[in-house]
C-alpha positions in Angstrom: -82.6 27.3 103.0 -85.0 24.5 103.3 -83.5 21.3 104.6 -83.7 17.6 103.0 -85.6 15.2 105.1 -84.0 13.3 107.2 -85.7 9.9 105.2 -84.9 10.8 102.2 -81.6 11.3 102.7 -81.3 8.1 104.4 -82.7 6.5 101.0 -80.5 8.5 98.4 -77.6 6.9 100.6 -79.2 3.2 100.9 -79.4 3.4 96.9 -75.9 4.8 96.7 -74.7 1.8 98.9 -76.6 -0.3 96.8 -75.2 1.4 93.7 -71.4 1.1 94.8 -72.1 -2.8 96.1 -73.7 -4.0 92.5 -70.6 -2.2 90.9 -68.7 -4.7 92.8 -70.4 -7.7 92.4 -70.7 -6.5 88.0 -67.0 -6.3 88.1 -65.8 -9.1 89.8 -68.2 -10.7 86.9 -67.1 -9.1 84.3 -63.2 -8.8 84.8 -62.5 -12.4 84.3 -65.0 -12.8 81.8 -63.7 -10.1 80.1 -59.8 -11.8 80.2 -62.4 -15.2 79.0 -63.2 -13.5 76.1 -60.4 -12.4 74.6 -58.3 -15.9 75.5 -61.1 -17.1 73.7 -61.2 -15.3 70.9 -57.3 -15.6 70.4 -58.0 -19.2 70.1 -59.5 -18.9 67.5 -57.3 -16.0 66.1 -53.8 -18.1 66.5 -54.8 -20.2 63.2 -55.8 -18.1 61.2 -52.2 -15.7 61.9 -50.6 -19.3 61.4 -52.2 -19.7 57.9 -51.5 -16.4 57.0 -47.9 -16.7 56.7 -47.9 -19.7 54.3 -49.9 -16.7 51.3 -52.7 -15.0 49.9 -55.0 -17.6 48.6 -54.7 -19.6 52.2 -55.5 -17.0 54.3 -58.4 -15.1 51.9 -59.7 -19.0 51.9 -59.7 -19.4 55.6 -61.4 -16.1 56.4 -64.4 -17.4 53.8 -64.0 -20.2 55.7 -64.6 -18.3 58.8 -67.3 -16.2 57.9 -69.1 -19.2 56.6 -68.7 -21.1 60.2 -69.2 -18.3 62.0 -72.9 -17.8 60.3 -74.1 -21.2 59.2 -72.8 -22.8 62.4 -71.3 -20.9 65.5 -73.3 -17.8 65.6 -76.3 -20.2 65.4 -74.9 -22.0 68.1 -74.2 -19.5 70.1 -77.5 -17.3 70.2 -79.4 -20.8 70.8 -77.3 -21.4 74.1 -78.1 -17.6 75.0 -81.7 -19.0 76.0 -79.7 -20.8 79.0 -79.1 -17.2 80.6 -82.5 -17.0 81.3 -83.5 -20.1 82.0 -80.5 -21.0 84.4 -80.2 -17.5 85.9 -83.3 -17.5 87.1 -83.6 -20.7 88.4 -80.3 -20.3 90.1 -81.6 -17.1 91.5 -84.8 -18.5 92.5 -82.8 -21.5 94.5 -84.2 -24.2 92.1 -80.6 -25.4 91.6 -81.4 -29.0 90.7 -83.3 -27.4 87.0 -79.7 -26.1 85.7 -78.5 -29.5 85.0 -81.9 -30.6 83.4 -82.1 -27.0 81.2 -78.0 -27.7 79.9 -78.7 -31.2 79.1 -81.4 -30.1 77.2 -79.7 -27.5 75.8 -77.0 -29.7 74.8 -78.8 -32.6 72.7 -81.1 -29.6 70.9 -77.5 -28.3 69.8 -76.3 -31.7 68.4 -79.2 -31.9 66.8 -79.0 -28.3 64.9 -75.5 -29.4 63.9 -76.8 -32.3 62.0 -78.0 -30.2 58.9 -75.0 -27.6 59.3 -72.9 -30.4 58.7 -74.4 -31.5 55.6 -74.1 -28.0 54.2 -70.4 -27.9 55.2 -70.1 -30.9 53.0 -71.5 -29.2 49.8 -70.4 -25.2 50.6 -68.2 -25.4 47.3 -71.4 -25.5 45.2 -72.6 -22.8 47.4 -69.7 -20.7 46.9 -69.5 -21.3 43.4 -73.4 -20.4 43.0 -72.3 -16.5 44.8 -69.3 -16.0 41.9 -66.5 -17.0 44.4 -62.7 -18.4 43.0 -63.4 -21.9 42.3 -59.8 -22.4 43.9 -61.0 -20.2 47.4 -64.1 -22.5 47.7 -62.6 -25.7 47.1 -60.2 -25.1 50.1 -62.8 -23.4 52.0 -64.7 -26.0 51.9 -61.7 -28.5 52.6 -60.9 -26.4 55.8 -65.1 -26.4 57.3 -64.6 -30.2 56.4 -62.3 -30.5 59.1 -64.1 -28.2 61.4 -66.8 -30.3 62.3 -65.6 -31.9 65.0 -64.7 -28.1 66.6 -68.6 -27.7 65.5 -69.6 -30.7 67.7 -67.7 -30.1 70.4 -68.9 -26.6 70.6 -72.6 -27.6 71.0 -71.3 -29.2 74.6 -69.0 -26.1 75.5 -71.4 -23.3 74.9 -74.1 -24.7 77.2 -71.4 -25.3 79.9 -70.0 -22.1 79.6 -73.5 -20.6 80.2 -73.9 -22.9 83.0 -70.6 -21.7 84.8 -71.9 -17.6 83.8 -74.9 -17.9 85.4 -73.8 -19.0 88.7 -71.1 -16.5 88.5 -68.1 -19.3 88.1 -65.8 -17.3 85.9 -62.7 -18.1 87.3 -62.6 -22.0 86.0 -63.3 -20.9 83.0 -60.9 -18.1 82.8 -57.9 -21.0 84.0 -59.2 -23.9 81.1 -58.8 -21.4 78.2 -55.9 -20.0 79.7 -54.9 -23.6 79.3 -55.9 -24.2 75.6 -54.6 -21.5 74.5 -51.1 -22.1 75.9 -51.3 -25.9 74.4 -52.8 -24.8 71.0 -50.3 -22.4 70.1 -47.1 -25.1 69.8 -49.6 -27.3 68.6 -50.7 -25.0 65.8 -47.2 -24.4 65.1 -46.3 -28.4 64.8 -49.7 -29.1 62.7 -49.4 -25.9 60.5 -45.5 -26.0 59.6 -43.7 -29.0 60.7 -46.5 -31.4 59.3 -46.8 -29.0 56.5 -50.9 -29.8 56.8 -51.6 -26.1 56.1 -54.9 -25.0 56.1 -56.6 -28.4 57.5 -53.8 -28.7 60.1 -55.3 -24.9 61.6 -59.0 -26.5 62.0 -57.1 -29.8 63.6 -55.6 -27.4 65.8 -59.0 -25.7 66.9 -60.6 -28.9 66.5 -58.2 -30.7 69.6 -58.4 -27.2 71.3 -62.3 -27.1 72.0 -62.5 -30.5 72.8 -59.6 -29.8 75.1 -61.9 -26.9 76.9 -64.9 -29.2 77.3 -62.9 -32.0 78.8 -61.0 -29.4 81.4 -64.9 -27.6 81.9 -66.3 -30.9 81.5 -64.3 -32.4 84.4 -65.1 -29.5 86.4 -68.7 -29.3 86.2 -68.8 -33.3 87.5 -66.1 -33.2 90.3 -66.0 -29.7 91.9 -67.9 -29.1 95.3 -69.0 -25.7 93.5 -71.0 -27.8 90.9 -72.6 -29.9 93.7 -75.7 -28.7 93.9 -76.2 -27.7 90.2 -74.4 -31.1 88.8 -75.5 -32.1 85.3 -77.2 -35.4 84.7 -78.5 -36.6 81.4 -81.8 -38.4 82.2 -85.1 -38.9 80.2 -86.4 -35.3 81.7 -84.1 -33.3 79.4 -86.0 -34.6 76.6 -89.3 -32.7 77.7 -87.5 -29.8 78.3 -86.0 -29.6 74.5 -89.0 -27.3 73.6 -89.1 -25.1 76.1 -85.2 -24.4 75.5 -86.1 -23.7 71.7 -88.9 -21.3 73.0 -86.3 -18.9 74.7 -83.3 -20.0 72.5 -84.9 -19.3 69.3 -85.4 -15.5 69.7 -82.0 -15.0 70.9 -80.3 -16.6 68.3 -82.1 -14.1 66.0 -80.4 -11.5 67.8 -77.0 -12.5 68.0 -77.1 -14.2 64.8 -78.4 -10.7 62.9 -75.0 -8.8 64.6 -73.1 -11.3 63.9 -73.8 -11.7 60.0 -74.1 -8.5 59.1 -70.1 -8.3 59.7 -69.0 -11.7 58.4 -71.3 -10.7 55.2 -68.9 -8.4 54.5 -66.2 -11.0 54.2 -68.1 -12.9 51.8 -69.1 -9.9 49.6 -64.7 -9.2 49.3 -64.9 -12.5 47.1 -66.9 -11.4 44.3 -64.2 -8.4 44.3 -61.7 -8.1 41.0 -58.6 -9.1 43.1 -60.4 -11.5 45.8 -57.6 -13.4 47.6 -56.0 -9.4 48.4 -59.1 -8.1 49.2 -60.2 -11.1 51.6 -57.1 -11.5 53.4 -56.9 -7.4 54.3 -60.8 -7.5 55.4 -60.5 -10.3 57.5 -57.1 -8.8 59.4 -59.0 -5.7 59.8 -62.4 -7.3 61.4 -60.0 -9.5 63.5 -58.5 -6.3 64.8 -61.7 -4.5 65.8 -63.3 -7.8 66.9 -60.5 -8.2 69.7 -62.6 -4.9 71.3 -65.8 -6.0 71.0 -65.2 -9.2 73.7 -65.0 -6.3 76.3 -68.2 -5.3 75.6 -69.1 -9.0 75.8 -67.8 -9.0 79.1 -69.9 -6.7 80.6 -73.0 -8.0 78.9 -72.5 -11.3 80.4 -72.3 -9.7 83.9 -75.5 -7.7 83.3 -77.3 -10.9 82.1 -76.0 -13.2 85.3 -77.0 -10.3 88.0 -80.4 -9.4 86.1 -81.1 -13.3 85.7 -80.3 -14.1 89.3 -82.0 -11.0 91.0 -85.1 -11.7 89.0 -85.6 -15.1 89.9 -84.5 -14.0 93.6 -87.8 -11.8 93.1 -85.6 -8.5 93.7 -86.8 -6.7 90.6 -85.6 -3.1 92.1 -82.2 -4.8 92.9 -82.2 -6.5 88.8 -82.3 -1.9 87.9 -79.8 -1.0 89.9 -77.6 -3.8 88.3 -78.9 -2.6 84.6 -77.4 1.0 85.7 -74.3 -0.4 87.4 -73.0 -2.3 84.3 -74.3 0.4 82.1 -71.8 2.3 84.1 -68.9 0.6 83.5 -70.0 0.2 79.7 -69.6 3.6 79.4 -66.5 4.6 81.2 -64.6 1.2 78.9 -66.0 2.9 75.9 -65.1 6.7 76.8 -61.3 5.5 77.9 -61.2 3.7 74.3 -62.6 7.0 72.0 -60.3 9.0 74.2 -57.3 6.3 73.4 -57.9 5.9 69.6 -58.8 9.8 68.8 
């Protein structure tokens, strides 16, 4: 029997040490974010369940609504602020800690700046509505609930960039107690604006209004005073202005990508207006993508741990270490989605 060298076994077991220590580092990313997501995600769950309960034409309203946020405004949002994962994991990786607060600052006034004209279609979505068929009644209150959204609209173009900032350097934990946070003051809030003010629909977007403010005050106050920040602090000075098009240049292409997923869901949603009985068919659509949503932000989890170890090893120049990262987390993705096929079939 021929024998395996005595160096190549000695590399098959480096690698498997590598191996097992990446799936710790991916995990102690991705648990927390994971528990992120879905605290996040039930923030913005708990108004629409609140809304639900006062009828049919409230709730098939607010799920327009939703859809409508979600793909003229959040997604966008979002997928823009995706560009910081590169640029701030990489430069955290590569030691050049002082960029991160020049690359969110940037990030953060080219995000204002793209809610300007979102805005100004939330002002006239009625006509927009009415143009695609919709129940005049559904997109007059639709319209009346993205009214008061805007300020959750605005506030989010300062959270998502500081989110990315806390992901890339692996902060999960602060992030994981502020939401915690929100949610726990949002749902007696909710409650009070929803059914003992008797403000219905616009009392729900005042409740996720004060809630996302809430987060980028607690993350806010974070990012300024903690000793973990120190290094990486964010200061708004005239070089983030410069630096506006070079967030565009990587922000742009991966707000296509999210943006794409994203729609071709909440399109759906849109498409149960034009049906014969449209606030039935709304409100059962949008409970069901709710439902399967709440999964998905695992799978969110672990891409945000794949794209804060890739990021960081990359601009560390440890390309071979950036793989064995890929196939850690790839890994895990599997086993989550084999335990949840097992579970549902």
């Amino acid at each position: 029997m021929e024998e395996v060298p005595e160096s190549e076994h000695m590399n098959w077991t480096l690698i498997r040490n590598e191996f097992v220590q990446e799936l710790k580092k991916a995990t102690r990313i991705a648990a927390p974010m994971v528990a992120a997501s879905v605290l996040q995600y039930l923030v913005q769950l708990v108004p629409v369940i609140a809304v639900g309960h006062l009828g049919q034409l409230s709730l098939s309203s607010i799920a327009i609504a939703t859809a409508l946020a979600n793909v003229t405004g959040f997604s966008l949002l979002g997928g823009l602020s995706a560009g910081l994962d590169t640029l701030c994991g990489q430069a955290y990786g590569a030691g050049q800690y002082q960029k991160l607060g020049v690359y969110v600052s940037s990030a953060i006034i080219s995000l204002i700046l793209v809610c300007l004209p979102v805005c100004i279609l939330w002002v006239f979505m009625d006509k927009f509505l009415e143009l695609m068929d919709q129940d005049h009644v559904i997109a007059q209150k639709a319209r009346e609930y993205l009214m008061w959204l805007i300020p959750a609209l605005l506030g989010s173009a300062i959270l998502k960039p500081l989110v990315r900032f806390l992901q890339t350097q692996s902060l999960i934990l602060p992030m994981l107690l502020s939401i915690f946070l929100v949610l726990c003051f949002q749902i007696p809030l909710c409650w009070v604006l929803v059914y003992k003010l008797e403000l219905g629909s616009p009392g729900a977007a005042l409740a996720i209004d004060i809630s996302t403010w809430l987060n980028v005050t607690l993350l806010g106050f974070y990012v300024v005073f903690s000793s973990a920040c120190e290094r990486t602090r964010v200061r708004f000075t005239k070089i983030a202005f410069p630096g506006i098009l070079e967030f565009f240049s990587y922000g742009v292409p991966s707000a296509f990508m999210i943006c794409l997923k994203w729609w071709s869901s909440e399109l759906l949603t849109l498409l149960s207006g034009l049906l014969p009985n449209p606030k039935l068919e709304t409100s059962v659509l949008s409970v069901c993508f709710m439902i399967s949503t709440l999964h998905f932000t695992v799978s969110y989890g672990f891409g945000v741990s794949a794209s804060t170890r890739v990021s960081n090893e990359l601009g560390a120049g440890n390309p071979n270490r950036a793989r064995v990262a890929v196939l850690a987390i790839l890994s895990l993705a599997i086993t989550e989605a084999v335990i949840v096929a097992t579970t549902l079939f």
